[in-house]
C-alpha positions as CSV (number, residue, x, y, z in Angstrom):
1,X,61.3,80.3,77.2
2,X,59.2,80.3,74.1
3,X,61.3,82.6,72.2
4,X,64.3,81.2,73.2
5,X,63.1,77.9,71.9
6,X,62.1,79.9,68.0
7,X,65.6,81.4,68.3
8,X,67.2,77.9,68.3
9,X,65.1,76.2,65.9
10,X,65.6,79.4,63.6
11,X,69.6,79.0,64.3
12,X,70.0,75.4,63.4
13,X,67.6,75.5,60.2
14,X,70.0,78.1,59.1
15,X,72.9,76.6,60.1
16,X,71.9,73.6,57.9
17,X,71.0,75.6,54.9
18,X,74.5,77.4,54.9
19,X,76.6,74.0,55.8
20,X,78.0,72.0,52.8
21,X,75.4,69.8,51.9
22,X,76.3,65.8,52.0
23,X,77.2,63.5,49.4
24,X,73.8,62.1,48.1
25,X,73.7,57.8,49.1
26,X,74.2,55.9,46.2
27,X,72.3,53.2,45.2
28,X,73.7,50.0,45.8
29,X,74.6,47.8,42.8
30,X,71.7,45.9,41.3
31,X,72.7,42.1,42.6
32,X,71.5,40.9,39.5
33,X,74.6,42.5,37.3
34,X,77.1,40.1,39.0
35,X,75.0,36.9,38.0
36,X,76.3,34.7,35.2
37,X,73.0,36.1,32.8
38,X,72.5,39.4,33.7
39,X,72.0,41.2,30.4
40,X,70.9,38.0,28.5
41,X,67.4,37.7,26.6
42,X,66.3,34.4,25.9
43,X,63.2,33.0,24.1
44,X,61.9,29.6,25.8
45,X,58.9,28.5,23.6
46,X,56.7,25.7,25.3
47,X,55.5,23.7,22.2
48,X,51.9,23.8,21.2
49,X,49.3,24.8,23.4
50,X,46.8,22.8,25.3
51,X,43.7,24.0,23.5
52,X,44.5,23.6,19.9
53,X,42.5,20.5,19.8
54,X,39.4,22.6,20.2
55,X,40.8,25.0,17.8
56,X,41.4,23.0,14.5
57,X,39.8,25.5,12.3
58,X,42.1,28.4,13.8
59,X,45.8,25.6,13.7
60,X,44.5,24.7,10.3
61,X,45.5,28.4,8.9
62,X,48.4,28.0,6.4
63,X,51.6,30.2,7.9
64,X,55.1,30.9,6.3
65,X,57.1,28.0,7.2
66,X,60.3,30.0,6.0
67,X,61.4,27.5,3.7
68,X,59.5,29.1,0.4
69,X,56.5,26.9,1.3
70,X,53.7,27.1,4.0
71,X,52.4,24.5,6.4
72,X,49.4,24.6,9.4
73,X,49.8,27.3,12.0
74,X,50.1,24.5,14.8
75,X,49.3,20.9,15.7
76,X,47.9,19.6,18.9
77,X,51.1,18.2,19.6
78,X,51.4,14.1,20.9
79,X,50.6,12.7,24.2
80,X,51.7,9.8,26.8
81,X,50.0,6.6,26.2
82,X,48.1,7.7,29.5
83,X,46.7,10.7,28.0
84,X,49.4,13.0,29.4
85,X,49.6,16.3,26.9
86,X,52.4,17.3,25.1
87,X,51.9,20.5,25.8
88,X,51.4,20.4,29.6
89,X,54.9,18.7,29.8
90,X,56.2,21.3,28.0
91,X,55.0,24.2,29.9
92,X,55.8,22.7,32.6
93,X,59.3,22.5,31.6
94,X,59.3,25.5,30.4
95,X,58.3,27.5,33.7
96,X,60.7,25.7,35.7
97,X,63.9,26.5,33.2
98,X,62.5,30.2,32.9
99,X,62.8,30.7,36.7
100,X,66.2,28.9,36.6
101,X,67.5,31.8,34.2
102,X,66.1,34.5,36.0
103,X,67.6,33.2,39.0
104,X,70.8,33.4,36.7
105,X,70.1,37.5,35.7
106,X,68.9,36.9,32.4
107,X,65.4,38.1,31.1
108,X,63.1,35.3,30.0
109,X,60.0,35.8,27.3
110,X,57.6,33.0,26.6
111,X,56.1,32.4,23.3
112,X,53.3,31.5,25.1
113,X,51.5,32.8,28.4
114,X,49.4,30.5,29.3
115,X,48.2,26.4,29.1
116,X,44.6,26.6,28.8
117,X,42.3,24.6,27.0
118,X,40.3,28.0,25.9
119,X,43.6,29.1,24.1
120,X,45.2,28.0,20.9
121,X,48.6,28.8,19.2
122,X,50.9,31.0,18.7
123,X,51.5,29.9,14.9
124,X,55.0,28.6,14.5
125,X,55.5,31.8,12.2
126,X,55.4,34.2,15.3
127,X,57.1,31.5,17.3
128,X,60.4,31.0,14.8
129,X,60.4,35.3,14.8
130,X,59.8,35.9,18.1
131,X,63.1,37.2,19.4
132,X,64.3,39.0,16.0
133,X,65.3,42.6,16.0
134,X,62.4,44.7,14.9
135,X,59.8,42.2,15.2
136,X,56.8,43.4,17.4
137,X,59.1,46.4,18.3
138,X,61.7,44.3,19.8
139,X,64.9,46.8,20.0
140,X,67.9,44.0,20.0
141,X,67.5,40.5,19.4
142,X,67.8,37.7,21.3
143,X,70.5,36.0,22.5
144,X,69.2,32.6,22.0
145,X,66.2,30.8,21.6
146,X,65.5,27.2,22.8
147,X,62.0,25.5,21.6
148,X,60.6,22.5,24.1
149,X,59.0,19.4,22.7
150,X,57.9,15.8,23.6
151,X,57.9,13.6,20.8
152,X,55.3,10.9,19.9
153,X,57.2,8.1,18.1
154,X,55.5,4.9,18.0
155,X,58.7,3.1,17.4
156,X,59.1,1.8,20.8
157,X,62.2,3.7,21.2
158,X,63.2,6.3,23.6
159,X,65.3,9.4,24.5
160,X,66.0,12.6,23.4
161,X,67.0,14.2,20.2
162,X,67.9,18.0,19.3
163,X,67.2,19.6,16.3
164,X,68.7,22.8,14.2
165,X,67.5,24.3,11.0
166,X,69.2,23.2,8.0
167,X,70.0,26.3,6.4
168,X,72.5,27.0,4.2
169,X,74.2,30.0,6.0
170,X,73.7,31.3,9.7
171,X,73.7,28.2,11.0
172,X,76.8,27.2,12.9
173,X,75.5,29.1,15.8
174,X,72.5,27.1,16.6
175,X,74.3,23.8,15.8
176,X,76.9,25.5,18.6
177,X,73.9,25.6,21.1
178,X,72.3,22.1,20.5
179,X,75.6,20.5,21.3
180,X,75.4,22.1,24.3
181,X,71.9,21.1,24.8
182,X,73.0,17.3,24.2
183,X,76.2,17.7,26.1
184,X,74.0,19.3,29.2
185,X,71.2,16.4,28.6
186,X,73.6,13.5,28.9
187,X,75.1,14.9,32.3
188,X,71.8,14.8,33.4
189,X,71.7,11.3,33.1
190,X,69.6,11.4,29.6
191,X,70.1,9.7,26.3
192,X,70.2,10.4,22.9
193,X,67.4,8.9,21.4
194,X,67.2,5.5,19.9
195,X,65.2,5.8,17.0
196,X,66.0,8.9,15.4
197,X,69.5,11.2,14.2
198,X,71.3,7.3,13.9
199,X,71.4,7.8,17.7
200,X,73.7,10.9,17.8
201,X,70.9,13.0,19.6
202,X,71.4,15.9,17.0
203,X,69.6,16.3,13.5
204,X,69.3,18.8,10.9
205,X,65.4,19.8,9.2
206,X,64.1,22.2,7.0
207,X,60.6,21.8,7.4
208,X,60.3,23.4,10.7
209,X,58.9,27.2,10.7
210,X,59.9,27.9,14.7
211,X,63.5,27.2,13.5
212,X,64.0,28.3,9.7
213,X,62.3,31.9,10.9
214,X,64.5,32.7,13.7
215,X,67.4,34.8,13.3
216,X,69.3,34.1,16.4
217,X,70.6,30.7,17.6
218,X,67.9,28.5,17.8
219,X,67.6,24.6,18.8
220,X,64.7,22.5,19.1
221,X,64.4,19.7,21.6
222,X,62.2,16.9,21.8
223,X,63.1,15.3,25.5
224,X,62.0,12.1,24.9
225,X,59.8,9.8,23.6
226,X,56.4,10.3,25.4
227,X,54.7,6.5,23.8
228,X,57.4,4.9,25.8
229,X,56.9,4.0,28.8
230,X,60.2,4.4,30.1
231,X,60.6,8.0,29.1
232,X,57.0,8.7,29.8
233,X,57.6,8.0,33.7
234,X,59.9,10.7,33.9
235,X,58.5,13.3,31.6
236,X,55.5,12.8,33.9
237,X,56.8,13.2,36.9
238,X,57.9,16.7,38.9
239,X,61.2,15.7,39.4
240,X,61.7,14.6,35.9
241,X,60.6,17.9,34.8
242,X,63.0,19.5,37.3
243,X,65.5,17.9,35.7
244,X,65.1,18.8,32.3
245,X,65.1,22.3,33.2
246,X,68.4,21.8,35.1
247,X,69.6,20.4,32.1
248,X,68.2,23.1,30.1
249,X,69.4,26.0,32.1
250,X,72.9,24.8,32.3
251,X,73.2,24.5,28.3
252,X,71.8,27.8,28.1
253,X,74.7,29.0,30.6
254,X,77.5,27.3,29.0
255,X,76.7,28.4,25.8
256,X,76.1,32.6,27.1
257,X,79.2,31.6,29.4
């Protein structure tokens, strides 16, 4: 019975090495190619950093502001009348429209990692160039870049504004993707602000390093007014912040689109 058994096992190990061997399985599609991003690199850069205000010597370092002259490496950025930091709000933000875009395919680097008050920076140098072919080894460049802010006007007014570099060439492209930052904003239910850009919600600088050193399309947004007490209530709140990353994450697709 025991060599009866051998024989068979023998047969059919053979019979398996001789037959025509099977197609090998593919691997199924990646799901994330058939979403709306999928291939898409985008810089989100939470302004400031939550502890550049024990930092000052370090934020006080002059940087290339891209514009021929230099300025400090970073500010401590403004705050709610409550004491609410510009910074939290923004990485708060932040995290919320960088899952948004993963969820859409695309791949998401921060400028900054974390929101510590042991941590200062990055300089607006490395923020304006983060995202540039050939900077810290990057192979291609971005696709876009988007730069959260609060602002800190003590005007009384409220709402949001966006804001593009004012250079002389290669600019047409950003201005392209703050218009559909506005356009994204106001579905949302946002305005343009009050008290700034003659209430148009779109303005042109060339004093700001994170946008005159970026070589891909780049547009800064300050999402409101964090003195007033109107806009301060919803930059506050969870689903405030949720909604500015809806916002955000919808210009960013209709722009890649």
């Amino acid at each position: 019975m025991m060599r009866d058994m051998a024989r068979l096992v023998v047969l059919a190990v053979l019979a398996a090495l001789l037959s025509p061997a099977a197609p090998a399985a593919t691997s199924p599609a990646s799901p994330r190619a058939d979403l709306p991003l999928a291939g898409r690199l985008v810089v989100v850069d939470p302004g400031h950093q939550l502890g550049n205000a024990r930092h000052r010597v370090e934020i006080g370092q002059l940087v290339d502001a891209g514009n021929g002259e230099t300025k400090p490496c970073n500010t401590t950025g403004t705050a709610t009348n409550g004491g609410f930091p510009e910074a939290t709000f923004t990485w708060r933000v932040a995290r919320r429209l960088a899952a948004r875009l993963r969820a859409l395919g695309a791949e998401v680097v921060l400028t900054r990692t974390t929101n510590s008050r042991d941590d200062w920076g990055p300089c607006v140098d490395v923020r304006g160039r983060l995202g540039n072919a050939g900077y810290r080894g990057w192979e291609r460049p971005a696709d876009l870049k988007v730069s959260v802010h609060g602002d800190g006007s003590l005007s009384g007014g409220r709402g949001f504004h966006v804001i593009v570099a004012a250079k002389p060439d290669g600019h047409a492209a950003s201005t392209a993707f703050a218009r559909a930052v506005r356009g994204a904003l106001h579905d949302r239910g946002f305005r343009s602000a009050t008290y700034t850009a003659g209430g148009r919600g779109l303005t042109h600088r060339s004093d700001l390093a994170t946008l005159n050193l970026s070589e891909v399309p780049t547009a800064m947004v300050e999402l409101g007014n964090m003195r007033s007490v109107a806009d301060a209530r919803v930059m506050t709140s969870t689903r405030g912040q949720q909604r500015y990353a809806a916002a955000l994450a919808t210009a960013v697709r209709r722009y890649l689109g």
